[in-house]
N, C-alpha and C positions, 0 to 999 in steps of 0.2 A: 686222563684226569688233568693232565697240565694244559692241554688246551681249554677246558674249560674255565679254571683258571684265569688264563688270559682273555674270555670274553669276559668276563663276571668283571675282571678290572679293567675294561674299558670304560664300559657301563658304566663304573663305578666316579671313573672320573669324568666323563659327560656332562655326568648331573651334578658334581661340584663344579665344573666349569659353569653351566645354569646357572644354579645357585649362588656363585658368585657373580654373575654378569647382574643377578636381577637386583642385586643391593649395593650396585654403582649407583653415588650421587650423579643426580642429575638435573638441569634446570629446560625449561622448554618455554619460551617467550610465547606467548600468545597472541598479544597484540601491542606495539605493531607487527603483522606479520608481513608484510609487503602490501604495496598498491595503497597507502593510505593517504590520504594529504591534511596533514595538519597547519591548521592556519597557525601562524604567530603570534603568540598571547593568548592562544586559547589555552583549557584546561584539557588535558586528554588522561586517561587512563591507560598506563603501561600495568599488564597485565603475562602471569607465567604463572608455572604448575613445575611442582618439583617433590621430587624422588629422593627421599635419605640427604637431605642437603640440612645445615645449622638451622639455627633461628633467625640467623640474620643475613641479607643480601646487602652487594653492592648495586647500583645502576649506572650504568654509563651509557653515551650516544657517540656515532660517528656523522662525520657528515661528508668522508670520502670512503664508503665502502668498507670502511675497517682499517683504512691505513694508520690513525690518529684514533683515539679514543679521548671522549672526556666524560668526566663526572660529574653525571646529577643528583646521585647520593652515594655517599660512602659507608652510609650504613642506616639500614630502614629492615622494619622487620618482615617477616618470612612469609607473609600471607597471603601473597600471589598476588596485589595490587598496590600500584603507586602513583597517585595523581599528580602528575606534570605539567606545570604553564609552558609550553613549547615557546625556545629560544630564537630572537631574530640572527638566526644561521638557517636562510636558504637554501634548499641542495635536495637535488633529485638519486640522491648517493646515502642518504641516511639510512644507519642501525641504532638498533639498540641492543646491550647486551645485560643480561644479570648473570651475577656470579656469585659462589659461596663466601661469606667472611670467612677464613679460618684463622 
């Protein structure tokens, strides 16, 4: 009987480990996703999809890969789109990141 036991709470914590992995906040950029070239002054659309995250995002750009980050907004709300006039900072090194306010 005590083996069984011990499958039944294996099992038992598997599917809490699941169940807690699936209701990690999460954010997932859309666009840009690579490869894109946004002319300067134009207006682009930074676009993301997210999991259990606040109401509200920050947005930020890099223009070495992620070494520096700055801020294009510090706070815009949660609804997976944010139209951007792209900055005259050339670079074939840019990201962009959104992140949760908390």
């Amino acid at each position: 009987m005590k083996k069984n036991c011990s499958i039944l709470f294996a099992v038992f914590v598997l599917v809490i480990v699941n169940n807690a992995y699936a209701q990690l906040p999460r954010i997932t950029v859309q666009s840009p996703n690579g490869g894109e070239v946004w002319e300067i002054g134009s207006s682009q659309n930074i676009t993301w999809t997210s999991v259990n995250v606040g109401h509200s995002v920050k947005i930020e750009y890099s223009i070495d890969s992620g070494g520096k980050w700055s801020t294009i907004t510090s706070l815009t709300q949660n609804d997976g789109t944010y139209s951007w006039t792209v900055l005259n900072t050339p670079s074939t090194d840019c990201r962009v990141r959104v992140s949760d306010v908390v």
